[in-house]
C-alpha positions, 0 to 999 in steps of 0.5 A: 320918578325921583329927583334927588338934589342938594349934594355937594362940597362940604368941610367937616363939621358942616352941614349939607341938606338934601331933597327928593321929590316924587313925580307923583303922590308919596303917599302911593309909597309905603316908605322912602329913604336915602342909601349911599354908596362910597367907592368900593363899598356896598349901597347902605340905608341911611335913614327911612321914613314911613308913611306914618312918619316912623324913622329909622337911621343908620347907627353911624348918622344917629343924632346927626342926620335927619330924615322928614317929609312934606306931603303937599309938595311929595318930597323927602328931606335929610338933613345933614349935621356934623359931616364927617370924611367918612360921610362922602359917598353918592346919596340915592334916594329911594322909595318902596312900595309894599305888595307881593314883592318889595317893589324899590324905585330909585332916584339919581344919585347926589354927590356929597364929599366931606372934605377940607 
């Protein structure tokens, strides 16, 4: 139901954007966002967005990453600024929906490395 795309290959201090389109109304999601997860680490949130448009970001993506959406074609976006090594990891889009539980859907997972 998720399609992540965007992942790849940049050098420090680059910038790479990815995208995550929903098969179906985003709207029908209480919130989307991205986690990544590097190698021996654990998965972590990276930056949300609400269906109202409030953002929420990890503190080590602060005023480098950006998190947005267009509603017309059911997709999120983040933008990513000032790549650092430490940024490589899988990038998993992600999407809840708020009813008696916390239902969480996931997308594939996109590569980014930030390397020279």
């Amino acid at each position: 139901q998720l399609q992540a795309s965007g992942g790849g290959l940049v050098q420090p201090g680059g910038s790479l954007g990815l995208s995550c389109e929903a098969s179906g109304n985003i709207f029908s999601f209480n919130a989307m966002g991205w986690y990544r997860q590097a190698p021996g680490k654990q998965r972590e949130l990276v930056a949300r967005i609400t269906g109202g448009t409030s953002t929420n970001y990890a503190d080590s993506v602060k005023g480098r990453f950006t998190i947005s959406r267009d509603n017309a074609k059911n997709t999120v976006y983040l933008q990513m600024n000032s790549l650092k090594p430490e940024d490589t990891a899988a990038y998993y889009c992600n999407a809840k929906k708020y009813t008696a539980t916390i239902v969480d859907y996931w997308g594939r997972g996109t590569q980014v490395t930030v390397s020279s």
